[in-house]
Residue frames as a rotation matrix with the C-alpha (Angstrom) as fourth column:
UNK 1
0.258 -0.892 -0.372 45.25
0.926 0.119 0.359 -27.79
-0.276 -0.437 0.856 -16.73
UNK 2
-0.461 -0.638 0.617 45.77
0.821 -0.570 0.025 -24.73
0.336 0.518 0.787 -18.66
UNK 3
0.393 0.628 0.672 42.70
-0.076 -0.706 0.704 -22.56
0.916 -0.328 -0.230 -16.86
UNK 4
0.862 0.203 -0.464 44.45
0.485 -0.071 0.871 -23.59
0.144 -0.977 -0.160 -13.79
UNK 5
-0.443 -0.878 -0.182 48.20
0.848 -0.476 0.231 -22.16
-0.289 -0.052 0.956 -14.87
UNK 6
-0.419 -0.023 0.908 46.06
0.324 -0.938 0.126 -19.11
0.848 0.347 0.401 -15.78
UNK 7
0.716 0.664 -0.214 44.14
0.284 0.003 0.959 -18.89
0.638 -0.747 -0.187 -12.46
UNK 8
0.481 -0.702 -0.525 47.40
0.858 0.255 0.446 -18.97
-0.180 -0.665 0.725 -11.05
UNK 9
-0.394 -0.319 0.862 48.74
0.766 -0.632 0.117 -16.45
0.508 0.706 0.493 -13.35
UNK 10
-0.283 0.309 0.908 46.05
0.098 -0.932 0.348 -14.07
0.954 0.188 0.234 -12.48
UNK 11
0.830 0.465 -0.308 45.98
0.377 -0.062 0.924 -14.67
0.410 -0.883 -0.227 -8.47
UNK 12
0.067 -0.975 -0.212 49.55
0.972 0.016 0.233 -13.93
-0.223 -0.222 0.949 -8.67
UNK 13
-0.457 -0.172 0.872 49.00
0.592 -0.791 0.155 -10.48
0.663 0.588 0.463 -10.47
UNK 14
0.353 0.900 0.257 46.16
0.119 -0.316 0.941 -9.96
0.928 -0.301 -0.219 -8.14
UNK 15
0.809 -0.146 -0.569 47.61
0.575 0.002 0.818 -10.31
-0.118 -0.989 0.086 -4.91
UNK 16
-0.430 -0.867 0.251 50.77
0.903 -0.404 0.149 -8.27
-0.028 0.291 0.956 -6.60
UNK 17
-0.698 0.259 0.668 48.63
0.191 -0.831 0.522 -5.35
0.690 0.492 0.531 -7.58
UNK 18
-0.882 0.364 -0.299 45.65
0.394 0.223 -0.891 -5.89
-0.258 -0.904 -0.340 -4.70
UNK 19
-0.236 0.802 -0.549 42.68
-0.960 -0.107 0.257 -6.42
0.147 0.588 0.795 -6.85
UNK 20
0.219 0.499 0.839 40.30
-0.413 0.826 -0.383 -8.76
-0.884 -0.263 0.387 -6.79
UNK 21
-0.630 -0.626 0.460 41.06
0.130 0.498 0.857 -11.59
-0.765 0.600 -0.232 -9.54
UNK 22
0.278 0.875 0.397 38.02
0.872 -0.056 -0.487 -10.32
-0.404 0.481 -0.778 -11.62
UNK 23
0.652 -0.425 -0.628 39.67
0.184 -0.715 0.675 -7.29
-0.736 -0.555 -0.388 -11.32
UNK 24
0.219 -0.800 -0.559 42.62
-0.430 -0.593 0.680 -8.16
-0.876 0.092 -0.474 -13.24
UNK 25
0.740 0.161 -0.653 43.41
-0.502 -0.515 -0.695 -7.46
-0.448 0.842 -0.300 -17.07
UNK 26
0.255 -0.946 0.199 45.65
-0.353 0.100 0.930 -9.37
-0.900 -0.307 -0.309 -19.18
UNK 27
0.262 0.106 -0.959 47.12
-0.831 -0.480 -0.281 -10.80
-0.490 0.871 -0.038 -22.54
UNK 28
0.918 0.060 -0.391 47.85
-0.325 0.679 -0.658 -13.23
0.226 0.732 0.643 -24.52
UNK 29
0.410 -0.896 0.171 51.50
-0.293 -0.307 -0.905 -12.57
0.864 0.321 -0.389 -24.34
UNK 30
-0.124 -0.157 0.980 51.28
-0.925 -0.340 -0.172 -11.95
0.360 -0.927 -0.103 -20.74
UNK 31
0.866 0.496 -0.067 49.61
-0.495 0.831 -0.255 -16.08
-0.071 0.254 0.965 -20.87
UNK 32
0.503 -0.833 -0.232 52.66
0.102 0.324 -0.940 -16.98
0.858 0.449 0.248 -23.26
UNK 33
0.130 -0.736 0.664 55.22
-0.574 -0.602 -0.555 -15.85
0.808 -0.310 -0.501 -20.33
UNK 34
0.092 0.379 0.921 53.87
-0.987 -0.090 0.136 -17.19
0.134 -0.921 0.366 -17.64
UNK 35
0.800 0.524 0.292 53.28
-0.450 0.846 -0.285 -20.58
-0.397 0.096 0.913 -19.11
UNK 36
-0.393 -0.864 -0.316 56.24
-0.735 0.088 0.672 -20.85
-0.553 0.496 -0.670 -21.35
UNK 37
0.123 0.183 0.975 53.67
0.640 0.737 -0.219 -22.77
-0.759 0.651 -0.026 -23.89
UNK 38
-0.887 -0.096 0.451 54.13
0.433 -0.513 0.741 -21.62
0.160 0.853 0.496 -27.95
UNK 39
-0.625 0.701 -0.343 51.38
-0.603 -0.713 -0.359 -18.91
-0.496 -0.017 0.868 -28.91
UNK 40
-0.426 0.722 -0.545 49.61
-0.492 0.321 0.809 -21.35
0.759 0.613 0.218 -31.10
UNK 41
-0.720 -0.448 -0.530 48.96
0.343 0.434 -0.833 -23.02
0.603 -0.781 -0.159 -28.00
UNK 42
-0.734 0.390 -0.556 47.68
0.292 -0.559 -0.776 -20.37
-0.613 -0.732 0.296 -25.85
UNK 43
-0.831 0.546 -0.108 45.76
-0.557 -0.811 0.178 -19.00
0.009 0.208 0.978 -28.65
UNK 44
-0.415 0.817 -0.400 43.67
-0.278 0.305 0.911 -22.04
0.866 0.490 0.100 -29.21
UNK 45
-0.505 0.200 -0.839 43.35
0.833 0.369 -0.413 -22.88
0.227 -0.908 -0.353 -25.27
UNK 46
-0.811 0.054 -0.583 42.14
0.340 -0.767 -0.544 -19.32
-0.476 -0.640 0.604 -24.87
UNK 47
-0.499 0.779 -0.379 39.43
-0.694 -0.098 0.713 -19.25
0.519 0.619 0.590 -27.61
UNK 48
-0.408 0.387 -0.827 38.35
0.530 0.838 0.131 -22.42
0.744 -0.385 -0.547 -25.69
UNK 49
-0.640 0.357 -0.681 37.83
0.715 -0.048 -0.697 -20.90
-0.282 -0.933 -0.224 -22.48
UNK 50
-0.830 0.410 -0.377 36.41
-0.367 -0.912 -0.184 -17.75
-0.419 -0.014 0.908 -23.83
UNK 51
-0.640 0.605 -0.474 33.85
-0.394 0.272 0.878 -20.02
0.660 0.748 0.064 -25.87
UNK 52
-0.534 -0.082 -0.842 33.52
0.643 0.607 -0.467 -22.12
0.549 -0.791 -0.271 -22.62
UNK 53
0.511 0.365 0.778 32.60
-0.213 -0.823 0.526 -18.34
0.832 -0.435 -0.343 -20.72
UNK 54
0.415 -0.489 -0.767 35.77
0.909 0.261 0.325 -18.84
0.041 -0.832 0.553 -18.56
UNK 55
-0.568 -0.821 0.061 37.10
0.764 -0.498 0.409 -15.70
-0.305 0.279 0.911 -20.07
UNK 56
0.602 0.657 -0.455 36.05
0.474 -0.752 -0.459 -12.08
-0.643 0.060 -0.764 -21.08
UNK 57
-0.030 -0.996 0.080 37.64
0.863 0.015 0.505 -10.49
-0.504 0.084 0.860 -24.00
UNK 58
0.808 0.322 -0.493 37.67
0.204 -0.938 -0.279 -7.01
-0.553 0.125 -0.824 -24.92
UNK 59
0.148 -0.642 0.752 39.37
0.988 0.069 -0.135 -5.71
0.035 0.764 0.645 -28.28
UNK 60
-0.254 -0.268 -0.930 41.02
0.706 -0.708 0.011 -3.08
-0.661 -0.654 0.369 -28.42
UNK 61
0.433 0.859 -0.274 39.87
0.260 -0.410 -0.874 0.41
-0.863 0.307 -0.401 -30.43
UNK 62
0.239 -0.706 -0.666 43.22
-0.721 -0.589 0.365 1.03
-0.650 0.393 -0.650 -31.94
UNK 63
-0.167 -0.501 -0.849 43.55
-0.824 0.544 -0.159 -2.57
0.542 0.673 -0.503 -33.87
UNK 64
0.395 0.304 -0.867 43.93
-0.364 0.918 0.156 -5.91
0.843 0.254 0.474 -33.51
UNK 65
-0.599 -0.772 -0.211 44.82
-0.248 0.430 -0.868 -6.28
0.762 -0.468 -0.449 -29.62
UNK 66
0.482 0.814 -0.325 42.74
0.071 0.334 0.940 -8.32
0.873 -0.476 0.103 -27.05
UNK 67
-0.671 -0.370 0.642 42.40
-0.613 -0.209 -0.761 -8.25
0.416 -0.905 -0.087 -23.72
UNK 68
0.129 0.506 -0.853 41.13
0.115 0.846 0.520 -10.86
0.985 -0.165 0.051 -21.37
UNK 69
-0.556 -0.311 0.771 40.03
-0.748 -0.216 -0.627 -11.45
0.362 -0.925 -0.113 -17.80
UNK 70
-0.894 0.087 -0.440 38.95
0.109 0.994 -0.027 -14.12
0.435 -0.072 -0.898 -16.18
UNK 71
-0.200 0.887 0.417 34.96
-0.781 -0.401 0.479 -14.46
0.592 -0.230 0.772 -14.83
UNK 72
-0.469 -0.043 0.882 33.65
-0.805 0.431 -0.407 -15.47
-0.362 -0.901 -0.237 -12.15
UNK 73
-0.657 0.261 -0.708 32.70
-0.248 0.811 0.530 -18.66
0.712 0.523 -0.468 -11.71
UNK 74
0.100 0.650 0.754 29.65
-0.995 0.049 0.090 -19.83
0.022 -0.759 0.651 -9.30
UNK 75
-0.953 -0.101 0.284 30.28
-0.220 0.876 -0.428 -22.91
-0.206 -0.471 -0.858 -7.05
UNK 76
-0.092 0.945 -0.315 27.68
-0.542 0.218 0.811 -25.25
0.835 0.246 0.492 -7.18
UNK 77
-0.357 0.208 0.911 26.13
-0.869 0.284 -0.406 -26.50
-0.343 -0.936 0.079 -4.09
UNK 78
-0.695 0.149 -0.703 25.53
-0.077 0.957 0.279 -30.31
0.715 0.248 -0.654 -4.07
């Protein structure tokens, strides 16, 4: 449920900005808004996905801020 209120999240940014959803960059915070869940929350649902390899997360150089984006996923054919 929560990878799908971020999907949403980030098809909404995407089609706002006209980038592909691979495309588009985003935060924690940005997560927290969207969702209106507490940060303890999001943080441990996002460590999940990124463990999972739903997520990419790139730290920033200045300190202690992440970024995240969402990876593709390949359909399986049955």
């Amino acid at each position: 449920e929560f990878l799908k209120k971020v999907e949403d999240f980030v098809m909404a940014e995407a089609r706002k900005n006209k980038l592909a959803m691979e495309e588009v960059w985003f935060t924690s915070r940005m997560v927290r808004e969207a969702t209106r869940l507490p940060d303890h929350i999001v943080k441990r649902y996002v460590q999940q996905l990124e463990e999972l390899e739903y997520l990419h997360v790139e730290k920033s150089n200045r300190g202690g801020s992440f970024r995240y984006r969402l990876l593709p996923q390949k359909k399986l054919k049955l």
